[in-house]
C-alpha positions as CSV (number, residue, x, y, z in Angstrom):
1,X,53.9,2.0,-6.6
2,X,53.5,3.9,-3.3
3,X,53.0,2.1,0.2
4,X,49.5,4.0,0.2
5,X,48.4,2.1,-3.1
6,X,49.9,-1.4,-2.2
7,X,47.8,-1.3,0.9
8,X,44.8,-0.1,-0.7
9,X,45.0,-2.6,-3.6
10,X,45.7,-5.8,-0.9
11,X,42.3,-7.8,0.1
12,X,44.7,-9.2,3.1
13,X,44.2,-6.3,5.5
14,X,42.1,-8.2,8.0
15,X,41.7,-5.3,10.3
16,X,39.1,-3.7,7.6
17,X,36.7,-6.3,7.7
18,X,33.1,-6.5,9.1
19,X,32.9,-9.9,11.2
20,X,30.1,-9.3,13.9
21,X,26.4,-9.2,13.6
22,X,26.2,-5.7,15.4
23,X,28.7,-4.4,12.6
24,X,26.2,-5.7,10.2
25,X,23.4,-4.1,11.6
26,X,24.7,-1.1,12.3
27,X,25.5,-0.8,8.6
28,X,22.3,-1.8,7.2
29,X,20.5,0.1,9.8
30,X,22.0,3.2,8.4
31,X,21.1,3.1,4.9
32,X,17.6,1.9,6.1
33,X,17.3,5.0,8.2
34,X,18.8,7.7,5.4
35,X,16.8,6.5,2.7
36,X,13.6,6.5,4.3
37,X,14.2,9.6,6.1
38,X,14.8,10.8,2.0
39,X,11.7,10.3,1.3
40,X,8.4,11.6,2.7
41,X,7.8,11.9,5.0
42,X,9.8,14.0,6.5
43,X,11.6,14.6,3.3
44,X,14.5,15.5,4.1
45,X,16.3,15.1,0.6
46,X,20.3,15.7,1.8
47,X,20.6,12.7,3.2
48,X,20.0,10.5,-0.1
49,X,23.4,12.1,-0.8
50,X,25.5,9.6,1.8
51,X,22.6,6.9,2.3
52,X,24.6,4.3,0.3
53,X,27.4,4.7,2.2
54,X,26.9,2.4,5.0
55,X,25.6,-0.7,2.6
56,X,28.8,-0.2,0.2
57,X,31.0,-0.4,3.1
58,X,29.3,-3.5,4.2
59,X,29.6,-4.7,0.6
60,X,33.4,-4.2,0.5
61,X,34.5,-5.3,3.7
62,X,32.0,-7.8,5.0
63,X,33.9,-11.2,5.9
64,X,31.0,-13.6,5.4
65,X,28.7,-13.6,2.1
66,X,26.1,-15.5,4.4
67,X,25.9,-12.9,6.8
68,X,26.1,-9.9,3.9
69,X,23.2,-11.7,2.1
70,X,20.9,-12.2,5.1
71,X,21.4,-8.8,6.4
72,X,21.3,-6.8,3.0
73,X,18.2,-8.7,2.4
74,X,16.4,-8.8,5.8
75,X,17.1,-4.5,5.9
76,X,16.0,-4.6,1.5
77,X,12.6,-6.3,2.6
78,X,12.3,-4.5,6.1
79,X,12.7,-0.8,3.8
80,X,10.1,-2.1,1.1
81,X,7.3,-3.3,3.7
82,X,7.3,0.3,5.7
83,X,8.3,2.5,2.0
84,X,4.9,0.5,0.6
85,X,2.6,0.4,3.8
86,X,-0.3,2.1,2.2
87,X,-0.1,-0.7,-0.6
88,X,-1.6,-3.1,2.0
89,X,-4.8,-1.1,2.0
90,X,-5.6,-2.7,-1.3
91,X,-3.8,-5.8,-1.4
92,X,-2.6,-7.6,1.1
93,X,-0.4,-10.0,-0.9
94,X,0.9,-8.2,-3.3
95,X,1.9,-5.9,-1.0
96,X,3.7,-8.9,0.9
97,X,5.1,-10.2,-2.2
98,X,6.2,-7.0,-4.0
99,X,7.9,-6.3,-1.0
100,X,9.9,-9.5,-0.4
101,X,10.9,-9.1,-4.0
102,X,12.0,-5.7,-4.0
103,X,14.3,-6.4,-0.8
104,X,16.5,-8.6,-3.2
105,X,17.6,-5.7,-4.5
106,X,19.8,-4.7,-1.9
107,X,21.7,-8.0,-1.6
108,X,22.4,-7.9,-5.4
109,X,23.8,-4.1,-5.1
110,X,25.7,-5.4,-2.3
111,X,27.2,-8.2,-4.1
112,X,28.2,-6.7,-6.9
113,X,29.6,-3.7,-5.6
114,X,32.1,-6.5,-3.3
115,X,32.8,-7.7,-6.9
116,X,33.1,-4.4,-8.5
117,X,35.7,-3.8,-4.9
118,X,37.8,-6.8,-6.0
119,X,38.0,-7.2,-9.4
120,X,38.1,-3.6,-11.1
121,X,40.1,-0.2,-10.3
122,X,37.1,1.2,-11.0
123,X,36.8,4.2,-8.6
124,X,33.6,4.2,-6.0
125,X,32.5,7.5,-7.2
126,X,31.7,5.6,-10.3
127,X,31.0,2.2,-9.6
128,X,28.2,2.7,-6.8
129,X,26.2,5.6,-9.7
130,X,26.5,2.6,-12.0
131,X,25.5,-0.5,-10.1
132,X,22.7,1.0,-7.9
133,X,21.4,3.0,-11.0
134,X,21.1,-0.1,-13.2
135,X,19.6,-2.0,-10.4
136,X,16.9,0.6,-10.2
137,X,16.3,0.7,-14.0
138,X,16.2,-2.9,-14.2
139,X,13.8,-3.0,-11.3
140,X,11.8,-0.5,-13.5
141,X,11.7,-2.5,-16.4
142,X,11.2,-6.2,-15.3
143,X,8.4,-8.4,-13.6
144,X,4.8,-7.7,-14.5
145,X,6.1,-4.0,-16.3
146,X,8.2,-3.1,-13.7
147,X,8.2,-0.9,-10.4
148,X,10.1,2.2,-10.6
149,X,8.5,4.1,-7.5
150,X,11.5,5.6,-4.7
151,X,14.7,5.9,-7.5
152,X,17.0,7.8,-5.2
153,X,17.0,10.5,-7.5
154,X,13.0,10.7,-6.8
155,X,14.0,11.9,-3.3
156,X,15.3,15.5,-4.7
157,X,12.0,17.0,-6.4
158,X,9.8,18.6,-4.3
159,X,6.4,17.3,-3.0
160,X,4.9,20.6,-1.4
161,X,4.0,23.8,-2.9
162,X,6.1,25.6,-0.6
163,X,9.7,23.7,-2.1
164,X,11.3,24.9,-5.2
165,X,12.5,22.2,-7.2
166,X,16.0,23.0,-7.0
167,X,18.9,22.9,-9.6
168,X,19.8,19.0,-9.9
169,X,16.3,17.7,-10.6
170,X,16.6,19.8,-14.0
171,X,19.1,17.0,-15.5
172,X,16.0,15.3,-15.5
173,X,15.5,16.8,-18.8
174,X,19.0,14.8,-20.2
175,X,19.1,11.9,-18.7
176,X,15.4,11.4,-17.0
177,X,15.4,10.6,-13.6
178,X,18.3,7.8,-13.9
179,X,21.3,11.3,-14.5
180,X,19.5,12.7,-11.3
181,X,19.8,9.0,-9.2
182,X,23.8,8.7,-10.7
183,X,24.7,12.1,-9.2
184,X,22.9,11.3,-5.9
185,X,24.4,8.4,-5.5
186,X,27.5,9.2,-7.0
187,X,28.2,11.5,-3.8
188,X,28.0,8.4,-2.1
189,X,30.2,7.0,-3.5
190,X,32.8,9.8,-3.2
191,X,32.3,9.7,0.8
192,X,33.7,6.2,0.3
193,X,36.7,6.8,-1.4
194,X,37.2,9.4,0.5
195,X,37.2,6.9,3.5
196,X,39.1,3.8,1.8
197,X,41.0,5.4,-1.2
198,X,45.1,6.3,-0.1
199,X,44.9,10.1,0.0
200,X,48.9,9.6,-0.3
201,X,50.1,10.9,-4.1
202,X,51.7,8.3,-5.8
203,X,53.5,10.9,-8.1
204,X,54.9,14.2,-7.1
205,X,54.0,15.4,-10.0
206,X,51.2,18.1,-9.3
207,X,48.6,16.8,-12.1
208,X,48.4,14.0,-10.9
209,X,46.5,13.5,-7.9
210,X,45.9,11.0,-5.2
211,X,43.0,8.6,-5.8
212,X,41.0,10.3,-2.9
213,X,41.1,13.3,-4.3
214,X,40.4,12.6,-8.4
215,X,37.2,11.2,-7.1
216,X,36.2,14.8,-5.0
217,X,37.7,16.1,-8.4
218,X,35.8,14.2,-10.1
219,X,32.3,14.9,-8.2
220,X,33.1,18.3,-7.9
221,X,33.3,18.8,-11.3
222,X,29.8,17.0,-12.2
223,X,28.5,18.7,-9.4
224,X,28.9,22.0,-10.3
225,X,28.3,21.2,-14.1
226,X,24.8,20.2,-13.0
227,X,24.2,23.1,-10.8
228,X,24.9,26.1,-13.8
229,X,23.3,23.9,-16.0
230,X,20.2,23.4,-13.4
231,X,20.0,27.5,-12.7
232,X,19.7,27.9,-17.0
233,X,16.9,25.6,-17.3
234,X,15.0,27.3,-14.8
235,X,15.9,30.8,-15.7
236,X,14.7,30.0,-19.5
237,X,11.4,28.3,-18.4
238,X,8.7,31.0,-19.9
239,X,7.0,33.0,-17.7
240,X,4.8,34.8,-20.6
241,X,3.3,33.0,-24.0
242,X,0.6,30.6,-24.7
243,X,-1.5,29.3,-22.1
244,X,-4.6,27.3,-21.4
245,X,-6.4,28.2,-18.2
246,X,-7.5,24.7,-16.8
247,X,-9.2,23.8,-13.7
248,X,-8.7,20.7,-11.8
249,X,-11.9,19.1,-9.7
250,X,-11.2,17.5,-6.3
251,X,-13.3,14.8,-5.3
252,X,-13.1,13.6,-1.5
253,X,-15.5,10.0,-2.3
254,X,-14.2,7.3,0.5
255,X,-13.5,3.9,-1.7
256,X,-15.9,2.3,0.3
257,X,-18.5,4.7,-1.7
258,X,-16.7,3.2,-4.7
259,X,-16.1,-0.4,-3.9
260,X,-19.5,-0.8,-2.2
261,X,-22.0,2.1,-3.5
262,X,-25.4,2.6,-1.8
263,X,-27.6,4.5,-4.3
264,X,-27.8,6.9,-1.5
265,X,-24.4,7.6,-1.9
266,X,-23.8,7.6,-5.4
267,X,-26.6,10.2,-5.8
268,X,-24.9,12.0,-3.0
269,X,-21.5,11.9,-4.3
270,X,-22.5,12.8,-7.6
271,X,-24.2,15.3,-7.0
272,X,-21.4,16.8,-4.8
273,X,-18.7,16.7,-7.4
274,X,-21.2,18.4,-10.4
275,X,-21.6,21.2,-7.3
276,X,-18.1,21.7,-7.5
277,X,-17.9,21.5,-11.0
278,X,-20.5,24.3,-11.7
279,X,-19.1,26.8,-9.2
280,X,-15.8,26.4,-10.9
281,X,-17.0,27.0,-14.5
282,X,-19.0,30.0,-13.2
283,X,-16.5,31.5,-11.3
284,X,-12.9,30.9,-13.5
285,X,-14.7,30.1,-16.7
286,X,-11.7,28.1,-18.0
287,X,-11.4,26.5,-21.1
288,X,-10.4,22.9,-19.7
289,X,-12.0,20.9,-16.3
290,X,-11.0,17.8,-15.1
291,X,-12.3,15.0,-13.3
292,X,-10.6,12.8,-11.2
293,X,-10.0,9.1,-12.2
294,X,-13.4,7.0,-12.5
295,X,-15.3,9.9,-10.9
296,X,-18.1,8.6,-12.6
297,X,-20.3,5.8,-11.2
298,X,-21.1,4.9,-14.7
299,X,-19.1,3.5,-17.9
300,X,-19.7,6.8,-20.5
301,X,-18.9,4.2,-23.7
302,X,-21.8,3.8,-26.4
303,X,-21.9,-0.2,-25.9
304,X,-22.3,0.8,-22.0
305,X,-24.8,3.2,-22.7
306,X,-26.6,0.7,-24.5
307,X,-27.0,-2.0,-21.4
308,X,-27.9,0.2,-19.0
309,X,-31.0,1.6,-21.3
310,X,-32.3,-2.0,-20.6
311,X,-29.9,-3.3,-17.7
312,X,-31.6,-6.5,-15.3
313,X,-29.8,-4.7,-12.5
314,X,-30.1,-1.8,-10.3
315,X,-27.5,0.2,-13.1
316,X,-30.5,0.6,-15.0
317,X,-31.0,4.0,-16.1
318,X,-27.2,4.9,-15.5
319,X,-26.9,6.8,-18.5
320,X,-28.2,9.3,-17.4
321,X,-24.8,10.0,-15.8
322,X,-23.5,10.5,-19.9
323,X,-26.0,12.7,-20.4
324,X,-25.5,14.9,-17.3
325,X,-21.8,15.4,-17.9
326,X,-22.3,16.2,-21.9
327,X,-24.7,19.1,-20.9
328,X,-22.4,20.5,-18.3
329,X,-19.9,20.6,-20.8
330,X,-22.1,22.3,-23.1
331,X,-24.1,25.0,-20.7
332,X,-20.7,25.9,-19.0
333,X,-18.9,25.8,-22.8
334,X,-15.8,23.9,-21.4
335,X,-14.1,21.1,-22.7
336,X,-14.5,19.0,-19.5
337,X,-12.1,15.3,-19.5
338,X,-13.8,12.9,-17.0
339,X,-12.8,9.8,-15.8
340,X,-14.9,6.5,-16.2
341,X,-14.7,3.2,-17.3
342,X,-15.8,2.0,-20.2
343,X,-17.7,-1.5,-20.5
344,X,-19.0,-4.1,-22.5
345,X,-20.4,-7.7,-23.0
346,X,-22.1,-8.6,-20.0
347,X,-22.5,-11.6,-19.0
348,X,-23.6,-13.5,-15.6
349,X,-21.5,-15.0,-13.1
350,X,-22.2,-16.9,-10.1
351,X,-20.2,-17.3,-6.9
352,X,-19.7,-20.6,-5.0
353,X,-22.4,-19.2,-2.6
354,X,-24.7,-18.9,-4.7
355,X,-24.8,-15.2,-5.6
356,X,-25.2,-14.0,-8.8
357,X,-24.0,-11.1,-10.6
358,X,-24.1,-9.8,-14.1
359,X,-20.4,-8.8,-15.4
360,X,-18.5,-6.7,-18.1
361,X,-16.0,-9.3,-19.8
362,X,-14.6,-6.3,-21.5
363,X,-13.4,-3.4,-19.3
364,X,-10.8,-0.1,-19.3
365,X,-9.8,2.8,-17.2
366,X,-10.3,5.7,-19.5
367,X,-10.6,9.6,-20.3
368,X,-13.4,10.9,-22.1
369,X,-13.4,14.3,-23.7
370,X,-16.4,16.0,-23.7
371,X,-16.6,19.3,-25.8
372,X,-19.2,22.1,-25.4
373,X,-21.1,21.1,-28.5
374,X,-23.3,18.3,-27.9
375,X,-23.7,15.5,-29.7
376,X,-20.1,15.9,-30.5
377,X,-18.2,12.8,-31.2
378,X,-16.8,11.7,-27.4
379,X,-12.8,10.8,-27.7
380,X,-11.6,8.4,-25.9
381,X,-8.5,7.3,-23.5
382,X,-7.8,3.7,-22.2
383,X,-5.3,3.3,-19.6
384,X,-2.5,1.3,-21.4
385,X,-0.1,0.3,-18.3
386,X,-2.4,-1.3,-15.8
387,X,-1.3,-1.7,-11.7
388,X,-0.1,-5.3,-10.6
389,X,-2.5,-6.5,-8.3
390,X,-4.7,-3.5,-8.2
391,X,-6.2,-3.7,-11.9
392,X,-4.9,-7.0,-12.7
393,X,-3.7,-10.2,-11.2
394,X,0.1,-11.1,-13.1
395,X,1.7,-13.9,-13.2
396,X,-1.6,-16.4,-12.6
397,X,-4.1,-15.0,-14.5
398,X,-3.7,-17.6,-17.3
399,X,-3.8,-20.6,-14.5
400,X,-6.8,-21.0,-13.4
401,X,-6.4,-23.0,-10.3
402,X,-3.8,-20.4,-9.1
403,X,-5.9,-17.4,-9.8
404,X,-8.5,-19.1,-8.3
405,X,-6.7,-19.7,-4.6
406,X,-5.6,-15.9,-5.3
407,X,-8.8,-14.8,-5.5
408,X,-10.1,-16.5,-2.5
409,X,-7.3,-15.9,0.0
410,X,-5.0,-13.1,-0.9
411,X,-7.6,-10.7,-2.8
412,X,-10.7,-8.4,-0.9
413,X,-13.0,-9.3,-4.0
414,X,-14.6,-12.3,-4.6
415,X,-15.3,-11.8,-8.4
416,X,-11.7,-10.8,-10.7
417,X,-11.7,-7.1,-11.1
418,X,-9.0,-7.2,-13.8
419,X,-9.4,-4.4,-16.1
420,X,-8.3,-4.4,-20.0
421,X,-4.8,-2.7,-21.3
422,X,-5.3,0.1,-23.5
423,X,-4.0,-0.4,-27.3
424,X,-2.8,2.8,-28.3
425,X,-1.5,6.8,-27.3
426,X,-4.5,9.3,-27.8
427,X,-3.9,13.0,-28.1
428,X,-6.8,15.2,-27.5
429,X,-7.2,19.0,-29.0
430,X,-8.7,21.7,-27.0
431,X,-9.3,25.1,-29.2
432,X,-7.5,27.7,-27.3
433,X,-8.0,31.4,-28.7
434,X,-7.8,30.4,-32.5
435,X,-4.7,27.3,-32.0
436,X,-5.2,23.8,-30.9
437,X,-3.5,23.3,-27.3
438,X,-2.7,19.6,-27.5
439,X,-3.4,17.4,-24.3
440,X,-1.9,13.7,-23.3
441,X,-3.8,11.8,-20.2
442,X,-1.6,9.6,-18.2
443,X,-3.9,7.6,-15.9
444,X,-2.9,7.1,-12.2
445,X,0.3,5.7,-11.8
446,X,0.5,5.9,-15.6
447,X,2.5,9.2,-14.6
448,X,5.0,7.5,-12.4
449,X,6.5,5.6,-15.7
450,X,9.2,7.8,-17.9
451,X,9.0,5.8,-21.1
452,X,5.4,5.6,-21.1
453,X,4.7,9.6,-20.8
454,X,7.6,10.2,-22.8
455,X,5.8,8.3,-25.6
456,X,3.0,10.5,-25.0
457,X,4.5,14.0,-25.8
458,X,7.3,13.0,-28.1
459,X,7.1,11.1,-31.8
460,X,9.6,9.2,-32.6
461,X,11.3,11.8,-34.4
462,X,11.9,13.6,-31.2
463,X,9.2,15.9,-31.8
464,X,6.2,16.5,-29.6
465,X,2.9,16.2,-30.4
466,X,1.5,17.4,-26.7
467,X,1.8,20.2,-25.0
468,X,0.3,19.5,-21.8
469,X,-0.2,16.7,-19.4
470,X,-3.4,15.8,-17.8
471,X,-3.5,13.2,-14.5
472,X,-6.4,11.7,-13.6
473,X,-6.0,9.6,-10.2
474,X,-8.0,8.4,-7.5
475,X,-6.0,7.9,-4.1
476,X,-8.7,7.2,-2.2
477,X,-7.3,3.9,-1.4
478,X,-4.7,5.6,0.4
479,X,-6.4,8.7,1.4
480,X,-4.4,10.5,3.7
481,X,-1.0,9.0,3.5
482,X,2.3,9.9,2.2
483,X,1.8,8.0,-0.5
484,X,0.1,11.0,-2.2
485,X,3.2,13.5,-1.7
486,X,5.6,9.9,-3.1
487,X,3.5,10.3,-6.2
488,X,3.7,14.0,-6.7
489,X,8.1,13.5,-6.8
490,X,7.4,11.3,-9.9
491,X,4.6,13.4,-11.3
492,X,7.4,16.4,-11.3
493,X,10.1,14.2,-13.1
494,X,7.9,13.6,-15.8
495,X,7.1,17.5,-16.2
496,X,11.0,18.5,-16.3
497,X,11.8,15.5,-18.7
498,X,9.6,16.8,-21.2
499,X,9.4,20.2,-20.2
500,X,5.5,20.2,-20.3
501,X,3.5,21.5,-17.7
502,X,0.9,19.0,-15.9
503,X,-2.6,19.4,-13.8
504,X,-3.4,16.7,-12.1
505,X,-7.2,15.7,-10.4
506,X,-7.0,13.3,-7.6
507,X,-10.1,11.9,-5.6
508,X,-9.3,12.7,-1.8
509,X,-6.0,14.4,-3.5
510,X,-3.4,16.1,-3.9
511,X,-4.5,18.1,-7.2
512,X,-3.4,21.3,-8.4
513,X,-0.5,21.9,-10.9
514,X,3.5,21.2,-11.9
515,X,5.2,23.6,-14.6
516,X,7.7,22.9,-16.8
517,X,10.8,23.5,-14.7
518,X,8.8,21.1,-11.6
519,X,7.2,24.1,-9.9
520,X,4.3,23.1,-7.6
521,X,1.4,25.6,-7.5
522,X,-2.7,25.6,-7.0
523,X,-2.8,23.2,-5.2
524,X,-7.1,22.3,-4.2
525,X,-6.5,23.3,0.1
526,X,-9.2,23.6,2.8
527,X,-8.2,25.7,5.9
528,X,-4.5,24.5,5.3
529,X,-5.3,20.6,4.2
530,X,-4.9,18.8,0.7
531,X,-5.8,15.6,1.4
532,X,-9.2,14.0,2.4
533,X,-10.9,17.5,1.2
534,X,-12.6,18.6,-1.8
535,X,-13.0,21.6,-4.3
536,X,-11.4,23.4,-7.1
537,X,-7.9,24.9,-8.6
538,X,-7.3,27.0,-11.7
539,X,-4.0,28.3,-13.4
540,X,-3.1,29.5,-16.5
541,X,-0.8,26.7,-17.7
542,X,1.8,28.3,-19.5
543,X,2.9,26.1,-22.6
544,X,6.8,25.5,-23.1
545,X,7.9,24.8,-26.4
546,X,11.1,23.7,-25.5
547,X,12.2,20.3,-26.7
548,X,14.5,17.8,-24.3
549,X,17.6,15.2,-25.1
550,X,15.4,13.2,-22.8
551,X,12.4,13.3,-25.3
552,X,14.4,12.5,-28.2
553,X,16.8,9.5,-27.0
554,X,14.9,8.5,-24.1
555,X,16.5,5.8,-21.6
556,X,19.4,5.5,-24.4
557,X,22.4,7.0,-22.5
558,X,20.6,4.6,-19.5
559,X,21.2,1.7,-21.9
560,X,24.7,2.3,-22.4
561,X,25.6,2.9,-18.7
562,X,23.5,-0.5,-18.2
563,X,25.8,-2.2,-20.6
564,X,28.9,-1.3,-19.8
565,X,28.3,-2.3,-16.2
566,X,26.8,-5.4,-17.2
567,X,29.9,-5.9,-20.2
568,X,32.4,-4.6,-16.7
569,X,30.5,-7.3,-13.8
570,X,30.8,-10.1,-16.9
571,X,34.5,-9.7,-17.4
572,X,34.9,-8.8,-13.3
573,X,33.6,-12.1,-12.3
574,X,35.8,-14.4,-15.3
575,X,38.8,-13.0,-14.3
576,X,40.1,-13.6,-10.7
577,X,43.0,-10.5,-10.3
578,X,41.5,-6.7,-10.3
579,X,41.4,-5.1,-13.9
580,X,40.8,-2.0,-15.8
């Protein structure tokens, strides 16, 4: 064994330890600063490349765990609170709470990469991939169905029509977004073995290299694996085939129009968004229009069309809102999908002020197809994966007392809003030239979760039975923020995994379309602007029959990485001297 490896492999070099509170800062400032800077805005997707080198350092060489596991967490919660800013707009404590939650993460990659330092010869261009990948699909996975928003391999798709979506993003396709977050942050890891790994060969034999250098090897190799294999998959995306011209409807209704309506401004916005609606018919005639999430004021189910026949409230007559929409459908001969809820079995609730209201026990966040024949059987879409805090109230839902002191001082409403999950997958057929163009609907963030959308265009025979994706989402809790561009890097992971194109309708957007490969195009823009604007896109959406590893395993090669790591920290932390 070489001087160079006895000094790498001995724990006892004091001079490489982090003692000060400045050194910890400095560290945990740094990988606060690169990942955020990752992300939109500005964007600037290089740097998720070395953001994980400062916390692993601090992992491996810090001298106190107190100090690592205040700092790590104190920078894990500090990142979360200004990543999830425009989460605050609709709830203040779960914002809070996510937040502190999500900051945990850091001091648990940070701890178990010091373990993964002392007990294993496991190379950092490996180790850091595996930890911080797991972490993130375990933090996808887990607590009230997970939160797998700002994956490091998020950072690298493009959230602007004027980005290409680049060569590594198109792994996507293999290994989902998790092989895109393991190369990302495998770089990382190479950067610090390139810093702490003996560059000194311990063999003069020329095959064998020094530890530095197998892990550039190493990289290098993936690397370039990924780029070729990136430049096919967008060279054999079709340009020419099937298509299905589709036109997306921006909306630009304020949620205060939503959350507190005025029948002033229900008429108004209403009759803005059929305005819209008509011009884009007439002009692009498309075969397939689509509304934004809950664009309707109204529940468009038969039960709900029932009530408001005979409704003891001012939604009396509301119907007429069903009725409005079927016979655009039908007079512009487009199969139009529109957002509403759907409602049933009202019953009347009083407040501890007195107030009254009548309320829908039952209630979803749905997609209704409405075909150009009237009278036409209406199919139906109920969102299935619902948003913590936003749609539902986890964890104290069942408890009343604790619901209750939710309700009163960490939620904006007075009454529970908590909608009702969605039971099972719907596909929808549009008749396009003499073939059925097959159509899934993810719901809002619905397109933010792999598994979920995969499940949507893929049997379980690996097979799919969609060909397009449809997104229906209203930001107009966040208008105007970056949370809107955040949204659009997931939307494009879920197009490449599957290869399917996507449209997507947003109230107070960003609408327009993604292709297959994760192209951006047509997008809705006024003078320049795509958010807090209203109006129309169309595209042919060219269908890609191309089946992905991604759609037929899913998250399995995820799994395995996940237990091996897990099977590798197990035997790491039983055993007190460094192993294979």
């Amino acid at each position: 064994m070489s001087a160079a490896t006895a000094v790498y492999n001995s724990r006892k070099n004091t001079g490489l330890g982090v003692r000060s509170w400045w050194a910890h800062a400095a560290l945990v400032i740094g990988s606060f600063v690169l990942l955020a800077m990752s992300f939109p805005n500005p964007g600037w997707s290089l740097l998720a490349y070395i953001a994980l080198v400062p916390l692993t350092l601090l992992g491996m060489r810090s001298r106190s765990r107190r100090s690592l596991f205040a700092w790590t967490y104190v920078g894990g919660v500090l990142w979360w609170l200004l990543m999830l800013y425009w989460l605050n707009r609709v709830t203040m404590g779960g914002y809070v709470t996510l937040s502190f939650y999500l900051g945990l993460y850091w001091p648990a990659y940070a701890f178990l990469i010091r373990l993964m330092d002392r007990r294993t010869r496991w190379p950092k261009c490996f180790s850091v991939p595996a930890v911080w990948v797991c972490l993130e699909y375990i933090r996808a996975h887990i607590l009230a169905g997970g939160f797998g928003w700002f994956c490091i391999g998020h950072s690298q798709a493009p959230y602007h029509p004027l980005q290409s979506p680049g060569q590594v993003v198109q792994l996507a396709d293999t290994f989902g977004v998790w092989g895109v977050s393991f190369l990302v942050a495998m770089t990382s890891g190479m950067f610090v073995d390139m810093l702490t790994r003996p560059w000194n060969k311990s063999s003069r034999k020329w095959y064998k290299p020094s530890p530095a250098m197998r892990s550039v090897m190493i990289w290098l190799v993936l690397m370039v694996a990924t780029l070729f294999y990136g430049a096919y998959r967008i060279r054999t995306t079709p340009q020419s085939g099937p298509t299905i011209k589709t036109t997306v409807i921006q909306t630009n209704q304020p949620q205060d129009n939503r959350q507190a309506p005025t029948s002033e401004s229900i008429a108004a916005d209403w009759k803005r968004a059929l305005e819209i609606s008509v011009t884009a018919a007439i002009t692009d005639k498309p075969d397939m229009m689509i509304w934004p999430e809950t664009m309707s004021p109204a529940a468009f189910n038969a039960r709900a069309l029932e009530y408001y026949r005979n409704a003891p409230t001012k939604e009396k007559g509301y119907e007429q809102f069903y009725y409005q929409t079927e016979e655009l459908a039908s007079r512009m001969n487009v199969h139009l999908f529109a957002g509403a809820h759907a409602k049933s079995d009202w019953e009347f609730v009083e407040l501890d002020d007195g107030r009254q209201f009548v309320v829908p026990q039952m209630r979803y966040n749905s997609v209704f197809h409405f075909t150009p024949r009237v009278g036409q059987s209406v199919t139906r879409y109920d969102k299935m994966h619902l948003v913590p805090f936003g749609e539902y109230i986890p964890w104290v839902s069942s408890v009343g007392f604790l619901k209750n002191l939710f309700m009163n001082y960490l939620s904006p409403h007075k009454i529970d809003y908590s909608l009702d999950a969605g039971q099972k997958l719907v596909v929808f057929t549009v008749p396009v030239d003499g073939r059925n163009v097959r159509v899934s609907a993810p719901i809002c963030f619905e397109d933010t979760i792999g598994r979920l959308v995969r499940k949507m265009v893929y049997d379980g025979s690996g097979n799919k039975r969609s060909d397009v994706l449809i997104n229906l989402t209203n930001d107009g809790w966040y208008a105007g923020s970056v949370q809107a561009y955040q949204h659009t890097q997931n939307a494009v992971f879920r197009c490449i995994e599957n290869r399917v194109p996507m449209a997507r309708s947003v109230n107070t957007g960003i609408s327009g379309f993604i292709d297959s490969a994760g192209e951006l195009g047509n997008w809705v823009q006024v003078d320049g602007k795509f958010q807090e604007v209203d109006g129309y896109a169309t595209r042919e959406m060219i269908i890609d029959a191309r089946q992905t590893f991604y759609g037929r395993w899913g998250d399995l090669p995820m799994k395995l990485l996940l237990l091996a790591t897990l099977l590798r920290i197990v035997f790491a932390s039983l055993v007190g001297r460094k192993m294979l």
